[in-house]
TORTIFI-901017 format. One record per atom (N, C-alpha, C): atom name; x, y, z. Coordinates in steps of 0.02 Angstrom, whole numbers, padded with zeros to 5 digits. Layout:
N
R|atomo|c1|c2|c3
R|CA|X|Y|Z;
...
END
This chain:
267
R|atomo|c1|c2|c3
R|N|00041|-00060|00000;
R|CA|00000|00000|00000;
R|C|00043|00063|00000;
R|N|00081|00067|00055;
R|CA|00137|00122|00055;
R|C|00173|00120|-00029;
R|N|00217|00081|-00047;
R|CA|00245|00067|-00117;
R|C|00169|00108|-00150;
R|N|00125|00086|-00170;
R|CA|00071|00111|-00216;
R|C|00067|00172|-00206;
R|N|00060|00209|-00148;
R|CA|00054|00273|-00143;
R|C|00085|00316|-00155;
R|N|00179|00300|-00136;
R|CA|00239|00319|-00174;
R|C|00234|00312|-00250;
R|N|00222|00256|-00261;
R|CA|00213|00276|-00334;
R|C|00175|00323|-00368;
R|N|00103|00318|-00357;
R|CA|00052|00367|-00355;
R|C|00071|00448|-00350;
R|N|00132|00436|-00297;
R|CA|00140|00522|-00293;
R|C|00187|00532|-00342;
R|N|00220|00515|-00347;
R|CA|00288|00497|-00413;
R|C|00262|00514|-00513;
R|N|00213|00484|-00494;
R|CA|00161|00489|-00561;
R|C|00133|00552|-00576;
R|N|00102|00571|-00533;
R|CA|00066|00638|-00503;
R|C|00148|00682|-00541;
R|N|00192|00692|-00462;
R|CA|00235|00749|-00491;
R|C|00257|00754|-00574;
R|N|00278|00683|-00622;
R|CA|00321|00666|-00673;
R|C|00245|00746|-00718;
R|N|00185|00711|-00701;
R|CA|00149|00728|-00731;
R|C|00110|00801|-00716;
R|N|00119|00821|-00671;
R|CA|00114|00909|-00664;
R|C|00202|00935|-00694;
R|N|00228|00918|-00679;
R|CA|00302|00928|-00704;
R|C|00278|00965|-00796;
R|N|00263|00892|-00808;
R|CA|00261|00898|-00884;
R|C|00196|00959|-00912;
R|N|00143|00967|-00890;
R|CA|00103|01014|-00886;
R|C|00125|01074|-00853;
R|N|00139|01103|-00835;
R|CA|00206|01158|-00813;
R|C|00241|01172|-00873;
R|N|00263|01117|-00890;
R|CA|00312|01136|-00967;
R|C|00279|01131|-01017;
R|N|00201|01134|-01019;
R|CA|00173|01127|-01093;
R|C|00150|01192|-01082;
R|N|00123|01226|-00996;
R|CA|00089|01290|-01023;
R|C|00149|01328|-01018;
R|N|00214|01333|-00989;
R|CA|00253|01377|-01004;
R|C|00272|01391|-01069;
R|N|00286|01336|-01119;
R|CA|00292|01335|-01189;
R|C|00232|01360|-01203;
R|N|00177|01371|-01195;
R|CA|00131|01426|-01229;
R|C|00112|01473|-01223;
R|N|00143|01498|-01147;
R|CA|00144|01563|-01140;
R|C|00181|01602|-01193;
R|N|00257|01564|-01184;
R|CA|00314|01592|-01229;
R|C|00258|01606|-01305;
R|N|00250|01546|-01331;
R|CA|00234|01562|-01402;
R|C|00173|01626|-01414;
R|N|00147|01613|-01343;
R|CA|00069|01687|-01355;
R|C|00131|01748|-01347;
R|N|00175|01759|-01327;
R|CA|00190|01823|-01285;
R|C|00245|01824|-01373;
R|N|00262|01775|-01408;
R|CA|00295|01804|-01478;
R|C|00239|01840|-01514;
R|N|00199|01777|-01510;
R|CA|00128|01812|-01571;
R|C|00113|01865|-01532;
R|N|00104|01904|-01500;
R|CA|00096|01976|-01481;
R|C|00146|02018|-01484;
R|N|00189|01987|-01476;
R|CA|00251|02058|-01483;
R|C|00254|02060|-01574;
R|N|00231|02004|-01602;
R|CA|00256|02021|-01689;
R|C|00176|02059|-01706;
R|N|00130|02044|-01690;
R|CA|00056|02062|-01721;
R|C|00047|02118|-01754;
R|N|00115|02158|-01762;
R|CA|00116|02208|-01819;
R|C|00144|02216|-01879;
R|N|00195|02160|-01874;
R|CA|00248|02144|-01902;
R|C|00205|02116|-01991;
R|N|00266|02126|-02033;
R|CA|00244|02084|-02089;
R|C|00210|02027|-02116;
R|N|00186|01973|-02157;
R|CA|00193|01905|-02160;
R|C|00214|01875|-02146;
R|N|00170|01819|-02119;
R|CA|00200|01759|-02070;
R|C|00243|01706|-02121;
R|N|00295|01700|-02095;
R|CA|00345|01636|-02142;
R|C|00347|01569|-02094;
R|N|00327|01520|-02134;
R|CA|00355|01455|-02094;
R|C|00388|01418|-02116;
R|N|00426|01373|-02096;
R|CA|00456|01318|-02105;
R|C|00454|01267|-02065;
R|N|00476|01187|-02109;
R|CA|00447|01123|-02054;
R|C|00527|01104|-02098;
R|N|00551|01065|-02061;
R|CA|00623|01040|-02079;
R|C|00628|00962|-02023;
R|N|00592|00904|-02051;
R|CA|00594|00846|-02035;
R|C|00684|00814|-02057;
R|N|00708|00784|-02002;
R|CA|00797|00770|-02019;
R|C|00810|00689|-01962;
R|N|00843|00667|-01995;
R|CA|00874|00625|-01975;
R|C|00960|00628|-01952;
R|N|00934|00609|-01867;
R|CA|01004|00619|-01842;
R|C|01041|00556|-01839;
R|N|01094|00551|-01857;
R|CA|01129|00477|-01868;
R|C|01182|00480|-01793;
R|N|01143|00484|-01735;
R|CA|01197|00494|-01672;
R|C|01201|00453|-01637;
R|N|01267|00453|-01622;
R|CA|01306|00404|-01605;
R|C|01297|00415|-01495;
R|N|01311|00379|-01447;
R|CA|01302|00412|-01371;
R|C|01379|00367|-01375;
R|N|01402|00415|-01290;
R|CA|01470|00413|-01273;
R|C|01456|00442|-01195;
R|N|01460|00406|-01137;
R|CA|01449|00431|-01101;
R|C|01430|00386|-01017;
R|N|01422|00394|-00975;
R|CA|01385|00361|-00919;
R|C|01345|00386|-00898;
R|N|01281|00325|-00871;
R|CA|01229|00337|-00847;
R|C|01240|00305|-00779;
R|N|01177|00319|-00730;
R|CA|01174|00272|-00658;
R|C|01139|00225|-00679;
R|N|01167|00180|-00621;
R|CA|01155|00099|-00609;
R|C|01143|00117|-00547;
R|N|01179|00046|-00488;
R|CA|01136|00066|-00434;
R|C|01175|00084|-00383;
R|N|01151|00121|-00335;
R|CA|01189|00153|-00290;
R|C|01255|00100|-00256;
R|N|01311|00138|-00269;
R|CA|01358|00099|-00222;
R|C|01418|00057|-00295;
R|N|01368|00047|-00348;
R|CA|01410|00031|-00389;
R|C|01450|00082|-00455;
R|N|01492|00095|-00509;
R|CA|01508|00130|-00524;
R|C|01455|00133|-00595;
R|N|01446|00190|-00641;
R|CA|01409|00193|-00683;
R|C|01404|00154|-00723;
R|N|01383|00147|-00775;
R|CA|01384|00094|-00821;
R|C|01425|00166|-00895;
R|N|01460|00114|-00919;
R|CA|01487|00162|-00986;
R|C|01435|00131|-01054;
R|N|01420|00205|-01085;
R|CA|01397|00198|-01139;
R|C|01444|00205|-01203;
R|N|01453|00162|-01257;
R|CA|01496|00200|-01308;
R|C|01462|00173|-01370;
R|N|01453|00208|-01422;
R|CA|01410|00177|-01473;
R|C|01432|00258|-01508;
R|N|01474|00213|-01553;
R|CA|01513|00283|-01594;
R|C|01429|00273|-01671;
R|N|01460|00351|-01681;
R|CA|01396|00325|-01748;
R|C|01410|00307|-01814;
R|N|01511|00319|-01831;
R|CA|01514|00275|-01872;
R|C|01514|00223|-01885;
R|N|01505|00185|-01836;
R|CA|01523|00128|-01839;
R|C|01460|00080|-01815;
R|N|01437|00097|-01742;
R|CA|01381|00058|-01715;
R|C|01320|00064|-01699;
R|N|01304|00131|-01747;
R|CA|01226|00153|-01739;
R|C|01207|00120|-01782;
R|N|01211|00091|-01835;
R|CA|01145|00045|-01889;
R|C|01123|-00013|-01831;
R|N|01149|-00031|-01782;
R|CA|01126|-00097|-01754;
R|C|01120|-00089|-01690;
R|N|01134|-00021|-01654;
R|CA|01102|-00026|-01575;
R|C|01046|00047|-01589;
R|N|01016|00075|-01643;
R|CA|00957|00106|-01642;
R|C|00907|00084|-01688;
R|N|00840|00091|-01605;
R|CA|00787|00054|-01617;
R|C|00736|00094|-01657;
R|N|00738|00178|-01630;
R|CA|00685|00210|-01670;
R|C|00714|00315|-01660;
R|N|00714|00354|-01690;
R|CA|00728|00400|-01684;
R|C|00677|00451|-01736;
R|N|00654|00505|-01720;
R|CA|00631|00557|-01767;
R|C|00648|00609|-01723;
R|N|00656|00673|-01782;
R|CA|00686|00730|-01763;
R|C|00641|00782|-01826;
R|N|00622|00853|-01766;
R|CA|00574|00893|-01835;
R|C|00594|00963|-01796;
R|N|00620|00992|-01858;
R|CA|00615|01077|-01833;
R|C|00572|01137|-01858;
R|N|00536|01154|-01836;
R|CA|00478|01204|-01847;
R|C|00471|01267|-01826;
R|N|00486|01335|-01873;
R|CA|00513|01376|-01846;
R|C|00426|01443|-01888;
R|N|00431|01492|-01836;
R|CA|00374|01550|-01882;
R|C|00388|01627|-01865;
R|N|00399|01655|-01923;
R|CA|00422|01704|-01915;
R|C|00385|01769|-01971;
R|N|00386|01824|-01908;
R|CA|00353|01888|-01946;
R|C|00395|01940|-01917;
R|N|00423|01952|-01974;
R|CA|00479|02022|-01965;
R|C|00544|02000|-01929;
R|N|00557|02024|-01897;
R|CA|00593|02021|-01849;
R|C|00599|01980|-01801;
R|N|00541|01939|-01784;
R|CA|00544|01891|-01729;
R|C|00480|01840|-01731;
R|N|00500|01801|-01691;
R|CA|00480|01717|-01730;
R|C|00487|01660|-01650;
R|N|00484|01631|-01691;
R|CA|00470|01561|-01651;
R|C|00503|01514|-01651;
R|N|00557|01465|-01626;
R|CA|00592|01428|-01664;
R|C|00565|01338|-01616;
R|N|00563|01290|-01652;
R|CA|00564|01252|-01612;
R|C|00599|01171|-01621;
R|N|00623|01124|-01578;
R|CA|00679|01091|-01610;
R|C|00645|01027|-01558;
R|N|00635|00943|-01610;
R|CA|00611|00922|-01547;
R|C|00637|00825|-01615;
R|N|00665|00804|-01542;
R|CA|00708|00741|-01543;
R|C|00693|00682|-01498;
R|N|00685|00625|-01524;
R|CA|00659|00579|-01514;
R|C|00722|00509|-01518;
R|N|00758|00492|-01469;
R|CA|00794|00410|-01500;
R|C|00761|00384|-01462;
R|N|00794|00314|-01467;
R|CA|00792|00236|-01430;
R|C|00840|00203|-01455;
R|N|00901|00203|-01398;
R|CA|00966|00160|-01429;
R|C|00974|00125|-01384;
R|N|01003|00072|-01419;
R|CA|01044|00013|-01371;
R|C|01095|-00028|-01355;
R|N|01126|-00049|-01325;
R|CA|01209|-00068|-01318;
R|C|01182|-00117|-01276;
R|N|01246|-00168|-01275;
R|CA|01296|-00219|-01230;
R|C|01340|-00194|-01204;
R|N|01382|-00196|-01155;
R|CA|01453|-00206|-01138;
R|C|01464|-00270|-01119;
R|N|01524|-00270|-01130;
R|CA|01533|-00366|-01101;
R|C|01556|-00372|-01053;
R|N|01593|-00312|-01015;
R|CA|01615|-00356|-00940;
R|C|01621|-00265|-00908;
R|N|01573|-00254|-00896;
R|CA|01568|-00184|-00863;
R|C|01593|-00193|-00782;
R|N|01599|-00241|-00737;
R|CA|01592|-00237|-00659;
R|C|01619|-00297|-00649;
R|N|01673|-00325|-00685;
R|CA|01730|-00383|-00693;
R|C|01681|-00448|-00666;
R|N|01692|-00463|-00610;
R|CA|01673|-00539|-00600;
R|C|01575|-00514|-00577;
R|N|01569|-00455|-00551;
R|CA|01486|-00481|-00516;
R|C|01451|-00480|-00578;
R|N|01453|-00455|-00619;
R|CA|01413|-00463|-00663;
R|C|01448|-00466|-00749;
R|N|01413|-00527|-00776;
R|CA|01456|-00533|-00844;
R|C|01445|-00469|-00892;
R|N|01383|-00431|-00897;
R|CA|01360|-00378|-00938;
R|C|01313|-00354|-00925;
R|N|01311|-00287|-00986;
R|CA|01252|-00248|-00971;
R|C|01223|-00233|-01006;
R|N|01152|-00253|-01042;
R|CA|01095|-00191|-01088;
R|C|01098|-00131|-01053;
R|N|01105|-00086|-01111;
R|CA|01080|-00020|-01096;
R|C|01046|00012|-01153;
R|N|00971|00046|-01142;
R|CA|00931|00059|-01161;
R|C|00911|00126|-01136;
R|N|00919|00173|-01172;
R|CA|00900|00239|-01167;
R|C|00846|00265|-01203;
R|N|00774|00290|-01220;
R|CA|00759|00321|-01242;
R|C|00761|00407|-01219;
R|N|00734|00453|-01266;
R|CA|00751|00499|-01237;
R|C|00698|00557|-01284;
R|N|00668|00609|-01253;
R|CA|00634|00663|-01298;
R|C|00666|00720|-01265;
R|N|00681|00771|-01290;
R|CA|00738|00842|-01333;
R|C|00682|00866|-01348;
R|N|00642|00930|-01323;
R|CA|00609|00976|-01340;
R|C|00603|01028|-01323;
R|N|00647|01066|-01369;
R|CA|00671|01142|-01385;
R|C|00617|01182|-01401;
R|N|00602|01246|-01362;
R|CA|00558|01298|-01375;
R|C|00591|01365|-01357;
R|N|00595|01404|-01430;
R|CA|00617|01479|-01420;
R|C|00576|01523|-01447;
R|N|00587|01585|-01410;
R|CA|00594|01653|-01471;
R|C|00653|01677|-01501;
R|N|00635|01711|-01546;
R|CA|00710|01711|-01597;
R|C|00710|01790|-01627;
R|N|00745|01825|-01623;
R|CA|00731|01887|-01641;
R|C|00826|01911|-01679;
R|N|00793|01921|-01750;
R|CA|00848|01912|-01805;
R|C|00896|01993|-01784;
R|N|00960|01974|-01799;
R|CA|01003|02016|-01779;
R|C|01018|02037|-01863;
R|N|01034|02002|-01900;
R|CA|01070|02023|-01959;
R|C|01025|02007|-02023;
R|N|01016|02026|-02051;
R|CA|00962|02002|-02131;
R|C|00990|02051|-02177;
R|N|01031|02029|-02209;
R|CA|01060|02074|-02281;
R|C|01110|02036|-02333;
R|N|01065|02025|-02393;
R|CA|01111|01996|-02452;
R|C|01098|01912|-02439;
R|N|01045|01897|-02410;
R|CA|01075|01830|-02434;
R|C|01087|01769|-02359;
R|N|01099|01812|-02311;
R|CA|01100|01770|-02242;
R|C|01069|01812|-02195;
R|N|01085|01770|-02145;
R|CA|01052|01807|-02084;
R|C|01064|01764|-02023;
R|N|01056|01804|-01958;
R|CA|01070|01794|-01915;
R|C|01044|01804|-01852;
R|N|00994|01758|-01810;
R|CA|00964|01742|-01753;
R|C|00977|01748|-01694;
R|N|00959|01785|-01655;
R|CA|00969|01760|-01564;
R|C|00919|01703|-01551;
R|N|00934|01667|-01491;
R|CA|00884|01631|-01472;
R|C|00898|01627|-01417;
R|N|00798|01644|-01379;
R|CA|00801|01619|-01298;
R|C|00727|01605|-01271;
R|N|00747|01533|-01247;
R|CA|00678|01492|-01216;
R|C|00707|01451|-01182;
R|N|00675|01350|-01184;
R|CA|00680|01334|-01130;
R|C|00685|01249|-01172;
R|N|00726|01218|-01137;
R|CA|00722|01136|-01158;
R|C|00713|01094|-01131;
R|N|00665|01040|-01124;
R|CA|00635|01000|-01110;
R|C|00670|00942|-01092;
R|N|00681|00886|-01053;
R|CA|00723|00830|-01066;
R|C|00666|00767|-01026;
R|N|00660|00718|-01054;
R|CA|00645|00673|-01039;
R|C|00666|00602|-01049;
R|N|00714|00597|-00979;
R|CA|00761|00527|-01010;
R|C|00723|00466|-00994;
R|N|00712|00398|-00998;
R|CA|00717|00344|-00982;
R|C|00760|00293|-00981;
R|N|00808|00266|-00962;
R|CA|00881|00222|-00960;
R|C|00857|00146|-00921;
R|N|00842|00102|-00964;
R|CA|00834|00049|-00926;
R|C|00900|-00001|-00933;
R|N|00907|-00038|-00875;
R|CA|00999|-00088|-00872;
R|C|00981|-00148|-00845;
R|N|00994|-00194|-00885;
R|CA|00989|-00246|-00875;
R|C|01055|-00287|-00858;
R|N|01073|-00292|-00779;
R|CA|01139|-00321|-00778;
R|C|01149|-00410|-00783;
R|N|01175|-00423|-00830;
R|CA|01191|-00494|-00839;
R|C|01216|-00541|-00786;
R|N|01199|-00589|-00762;
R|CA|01224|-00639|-00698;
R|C|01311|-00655|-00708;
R|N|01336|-00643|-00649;
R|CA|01402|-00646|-00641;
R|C|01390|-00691|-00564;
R|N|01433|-00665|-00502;
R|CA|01433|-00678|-00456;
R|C|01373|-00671|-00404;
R|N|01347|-00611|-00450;
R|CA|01282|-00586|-00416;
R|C|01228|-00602|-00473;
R|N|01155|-00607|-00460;
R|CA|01125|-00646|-00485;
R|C|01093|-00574|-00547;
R|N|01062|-00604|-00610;
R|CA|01039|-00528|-00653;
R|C|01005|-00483|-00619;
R|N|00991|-00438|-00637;
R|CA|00945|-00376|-00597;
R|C|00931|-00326|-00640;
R|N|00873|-00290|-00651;
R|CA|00862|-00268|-00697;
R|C|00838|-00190|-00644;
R|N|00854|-00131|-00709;
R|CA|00852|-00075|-00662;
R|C|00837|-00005|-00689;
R|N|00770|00043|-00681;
R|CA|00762|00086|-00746;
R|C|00742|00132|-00694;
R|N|00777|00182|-00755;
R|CA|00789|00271|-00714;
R|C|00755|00309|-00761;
R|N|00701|00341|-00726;
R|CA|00665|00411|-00766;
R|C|00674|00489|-00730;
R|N|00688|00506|-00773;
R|CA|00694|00592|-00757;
R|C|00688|00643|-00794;
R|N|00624|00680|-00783;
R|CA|00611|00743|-00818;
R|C|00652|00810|-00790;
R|N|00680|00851|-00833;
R|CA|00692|00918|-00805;
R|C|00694|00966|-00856;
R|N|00699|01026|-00837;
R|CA|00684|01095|-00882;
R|C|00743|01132|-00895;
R|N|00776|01142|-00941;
R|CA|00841|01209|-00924;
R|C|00821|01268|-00984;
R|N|00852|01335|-00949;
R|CA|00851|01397|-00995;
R|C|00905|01372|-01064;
R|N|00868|01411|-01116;
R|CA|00917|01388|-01169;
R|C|00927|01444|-01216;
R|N|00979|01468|-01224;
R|CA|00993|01550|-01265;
R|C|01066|01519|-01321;
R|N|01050|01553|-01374;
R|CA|01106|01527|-01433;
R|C|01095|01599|-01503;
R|N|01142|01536|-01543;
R|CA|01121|01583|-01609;
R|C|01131|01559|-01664;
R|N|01075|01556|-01714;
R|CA|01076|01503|-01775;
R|C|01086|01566|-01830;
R|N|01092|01535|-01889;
R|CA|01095|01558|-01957;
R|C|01125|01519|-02001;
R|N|01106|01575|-02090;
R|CA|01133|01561|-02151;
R|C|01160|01586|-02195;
R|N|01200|01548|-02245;
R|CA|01228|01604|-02292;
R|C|01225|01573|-02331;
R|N|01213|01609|-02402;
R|CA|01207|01588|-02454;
R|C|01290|01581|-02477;
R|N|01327|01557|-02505;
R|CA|01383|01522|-02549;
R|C|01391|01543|-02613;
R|N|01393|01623|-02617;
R|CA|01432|01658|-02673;
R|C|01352|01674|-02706;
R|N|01359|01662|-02780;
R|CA|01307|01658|-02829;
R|C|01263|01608|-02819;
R|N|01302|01539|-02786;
R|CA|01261|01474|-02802;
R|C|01208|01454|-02782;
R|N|01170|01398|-02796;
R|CA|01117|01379|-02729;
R|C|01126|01347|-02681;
R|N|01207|01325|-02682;
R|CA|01227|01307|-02605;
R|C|01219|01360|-02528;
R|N|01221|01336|-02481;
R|CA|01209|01359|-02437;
R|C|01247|01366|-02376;
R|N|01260|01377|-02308;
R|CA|01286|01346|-02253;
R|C|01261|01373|-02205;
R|N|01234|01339|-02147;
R|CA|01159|01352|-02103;
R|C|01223|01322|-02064;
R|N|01191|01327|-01976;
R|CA|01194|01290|-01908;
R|C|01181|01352|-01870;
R|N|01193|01339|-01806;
R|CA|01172|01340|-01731;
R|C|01226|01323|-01697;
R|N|01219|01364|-01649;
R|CA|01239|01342|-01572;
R|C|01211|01383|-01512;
R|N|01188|01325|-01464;
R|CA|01150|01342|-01399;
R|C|01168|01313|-01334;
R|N|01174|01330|-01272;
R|CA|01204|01318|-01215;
R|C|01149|01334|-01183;
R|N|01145|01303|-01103;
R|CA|01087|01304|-01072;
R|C|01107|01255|-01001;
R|N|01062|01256|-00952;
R|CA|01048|01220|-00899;
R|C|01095|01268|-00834;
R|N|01167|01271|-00854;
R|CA|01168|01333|-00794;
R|C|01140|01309|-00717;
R|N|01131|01248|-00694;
R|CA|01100|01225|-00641;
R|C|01050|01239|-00611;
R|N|01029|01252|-00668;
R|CA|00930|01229|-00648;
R|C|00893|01185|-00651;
R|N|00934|01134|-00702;
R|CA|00892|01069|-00709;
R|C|00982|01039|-00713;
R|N|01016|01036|-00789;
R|CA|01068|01007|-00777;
R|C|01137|01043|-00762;
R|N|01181|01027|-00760;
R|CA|01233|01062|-00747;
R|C|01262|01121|-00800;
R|N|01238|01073|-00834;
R|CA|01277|01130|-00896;
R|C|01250|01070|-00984;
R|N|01222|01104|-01032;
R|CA|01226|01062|-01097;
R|C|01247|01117|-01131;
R|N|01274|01076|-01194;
R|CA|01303|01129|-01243;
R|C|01283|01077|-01317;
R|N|01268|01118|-01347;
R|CA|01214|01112|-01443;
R|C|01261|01120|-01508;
R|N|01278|01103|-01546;
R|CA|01317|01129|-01590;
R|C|01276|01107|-01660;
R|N|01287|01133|-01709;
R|CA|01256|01105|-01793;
R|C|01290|01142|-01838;
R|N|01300|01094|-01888;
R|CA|01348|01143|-01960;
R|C|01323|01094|-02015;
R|N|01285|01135|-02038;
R|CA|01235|01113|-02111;
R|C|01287|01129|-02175;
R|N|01277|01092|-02237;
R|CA|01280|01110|-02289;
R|C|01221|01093|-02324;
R|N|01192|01161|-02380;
R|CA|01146|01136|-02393;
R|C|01137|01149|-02460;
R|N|01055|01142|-02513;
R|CA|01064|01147|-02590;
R|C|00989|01159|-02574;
R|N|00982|01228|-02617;
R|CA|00909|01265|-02651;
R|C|00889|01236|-02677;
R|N|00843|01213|-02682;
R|CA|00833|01171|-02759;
R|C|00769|01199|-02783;
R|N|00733|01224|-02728;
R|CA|00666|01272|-02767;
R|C|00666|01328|-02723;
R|N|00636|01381|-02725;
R|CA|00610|01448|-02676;
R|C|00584|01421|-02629;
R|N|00542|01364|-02621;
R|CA|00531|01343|-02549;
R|C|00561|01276|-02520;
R|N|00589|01233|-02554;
R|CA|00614|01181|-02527;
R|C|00706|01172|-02551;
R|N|00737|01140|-02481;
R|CA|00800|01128|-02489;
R|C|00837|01070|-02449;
R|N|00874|01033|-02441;
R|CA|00907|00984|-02425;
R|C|00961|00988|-02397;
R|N|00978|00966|-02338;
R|CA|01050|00968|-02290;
R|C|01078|00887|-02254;
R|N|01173|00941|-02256;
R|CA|01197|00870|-02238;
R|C|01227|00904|-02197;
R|N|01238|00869|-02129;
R|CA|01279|00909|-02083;
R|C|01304|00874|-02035;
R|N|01332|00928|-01975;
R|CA|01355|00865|-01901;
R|C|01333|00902|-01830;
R|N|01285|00857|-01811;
R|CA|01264|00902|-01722;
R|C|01297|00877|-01702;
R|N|01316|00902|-01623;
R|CA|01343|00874|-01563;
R|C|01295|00913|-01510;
R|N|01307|00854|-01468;
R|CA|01264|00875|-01422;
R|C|01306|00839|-01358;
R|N|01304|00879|-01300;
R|CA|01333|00868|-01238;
R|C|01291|00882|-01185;
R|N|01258|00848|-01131;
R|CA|01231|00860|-01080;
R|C|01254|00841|-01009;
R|N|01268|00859|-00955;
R|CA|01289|00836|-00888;
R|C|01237|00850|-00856;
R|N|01194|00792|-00819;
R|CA|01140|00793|-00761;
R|C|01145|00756|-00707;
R|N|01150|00775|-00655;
R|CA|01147|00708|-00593;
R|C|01098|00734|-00531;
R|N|01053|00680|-00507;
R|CA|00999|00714|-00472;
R|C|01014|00648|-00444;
R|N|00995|00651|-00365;
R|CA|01027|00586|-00323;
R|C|01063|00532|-00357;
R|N|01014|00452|-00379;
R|CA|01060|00407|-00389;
R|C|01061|00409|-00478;
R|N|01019|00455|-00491;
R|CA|01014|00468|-00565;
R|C|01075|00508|-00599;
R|N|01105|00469|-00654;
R|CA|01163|00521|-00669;
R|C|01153|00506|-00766;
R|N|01148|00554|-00794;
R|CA|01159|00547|-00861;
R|C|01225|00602|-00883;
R|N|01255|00564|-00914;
R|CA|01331|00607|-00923;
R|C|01349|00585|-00991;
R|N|01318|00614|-01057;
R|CA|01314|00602|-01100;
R|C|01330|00633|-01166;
R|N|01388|00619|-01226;
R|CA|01371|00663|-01278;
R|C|01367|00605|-01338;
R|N|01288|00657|-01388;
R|CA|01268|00610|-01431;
R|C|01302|00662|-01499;
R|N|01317|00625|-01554;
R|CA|01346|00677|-01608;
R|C|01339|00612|-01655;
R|N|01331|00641|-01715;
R|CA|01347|00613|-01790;
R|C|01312|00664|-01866;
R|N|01315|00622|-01902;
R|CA|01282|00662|-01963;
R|C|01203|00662|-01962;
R|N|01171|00733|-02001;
R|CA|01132|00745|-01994;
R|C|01105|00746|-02075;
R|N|01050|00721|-02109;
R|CA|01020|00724|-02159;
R|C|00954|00745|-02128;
R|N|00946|00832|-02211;
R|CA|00890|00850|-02162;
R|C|00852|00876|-02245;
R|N|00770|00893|-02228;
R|CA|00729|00913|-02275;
R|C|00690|00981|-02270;
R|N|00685|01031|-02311;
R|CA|00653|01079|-02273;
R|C|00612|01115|-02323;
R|N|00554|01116|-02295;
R|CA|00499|01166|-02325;
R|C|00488|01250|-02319;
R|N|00481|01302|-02344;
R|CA|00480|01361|-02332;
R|C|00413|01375|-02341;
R|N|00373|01416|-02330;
R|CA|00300|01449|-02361;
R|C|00272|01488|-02321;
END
């Protein structure tokens, strides 16, 4: 009964937590659409991409023992330890200031073979994870051809890490960590057009958490890209992404990075 009720309350917080962060994300977006409501035509874009990322990093296991290491480079071992990933960026803008929003989805998975020498022979590790980025964006530079963004809002993290430790000395045990948290997130994206051509070169970079939720994450992206009509264009690029969080026995200490193939609509 006690256990049920703990849980019960556990459920409760995960889930006002997350409602907290859906109406704060709409405050933000009402308080853009009012500050632009004089501004020019509304522009949007939807830019659906595939992140080919690779994790490097430790998570918690269980108290008393040392983390478990993650390594799953993405040249090499992402076709066979990811289970499912989508990634979509959706940005709206009138005049001067806009909306930007960035939101990521994996499920990867690894072995190690002898993580904790004799007690245990190995370990699944299973991370899913949702990345949801919400800003305002208010353009610093627009002349000839590129331009250039501030950005400041708020990012979302919702990990799940389940570990399955393999029988060694000590018998298997299976063991899963959830944790939602919120951090401030301020950066600055843009593009440039590439001479005459319809080549392009776009990215970002954004930093955030500052110890409010994690210790510190840091964002990086460097697109190359090709016009191919007035509203649609195509990119190849490389994110990195770095996050440090530890909240009691919960620790994610993680950077995910690889190539990025991406699609994008204008209108």
């Amino acid at each position: 009964m006690i256990h049920f009720m703990k849980q019960t309350a556990e459920n409760m917080k995960h889930h006002t937590y997350r409602f907290s962060t859906l109406l704060l994300f709409g405050l933000l977006f009402y308080q853009i659409l009012s500050i632009s409501a004089s501004a020019d035509q509304w522009e949007f874009q939807l830019a659906p991409y595939a992140w080919l990322a690779g994790q490097n990093g430790k998570v918690a296991t269980l108290p008393g023992l040392p983390p478990a290491d993650v390594d799953i480079d993405f040249y090499d071992d992402i076709w066979g330890n990811i289970n499912l990933a989508g990634m979509l960026v959706g940005e709206a803008r009138k005049g001067r200031f806009g909306l930007f929003a960035d939101i990521v989805y994996t499920d990867i998975e690894m072995e190690d073979p002898v993580p904790y020498g004799i007690l245990y022979s190995a370990v699944d590790t299973q991370t899913k994870s949702w990345i949801v980025s919400i800003a305002g964006l208010y353009c610093l530079v627009d002349h000839q051809n590129r331009f250039l963004d501030v950005i400041a809002g708020a990012r979302y993290w919702s990990v799940d890490t389940d570990l399955t430790l393999k029988a060694g000395l000590l018998p298997e045990r299976n063991i899963s960590n959830s944790e939602d948290w919120l951090d401030p997130l301020i950066g600055l994206k843009g593009m440039s057009v590439i001479g005459n051509s319809k080549f392009f070169i776009s990215g970002g970079i954004g930093i955030g958490g500052f110890g409010a939720g994690s210790d510190f994450f840091g964002d990086a992206l460097i697109n190359l890209g090709y016009q191919w009509t007035k509203g649609f264009s195509t990119t190849l690029g490389y994110r990195y992404l770095d996050v440090d969080y530890e909240k009691d026995d919960f620790l994610y200490d993680v950077v995910q990075d690889g190539i990025t193939l991406g699609l994008s609509w204008r209108f």
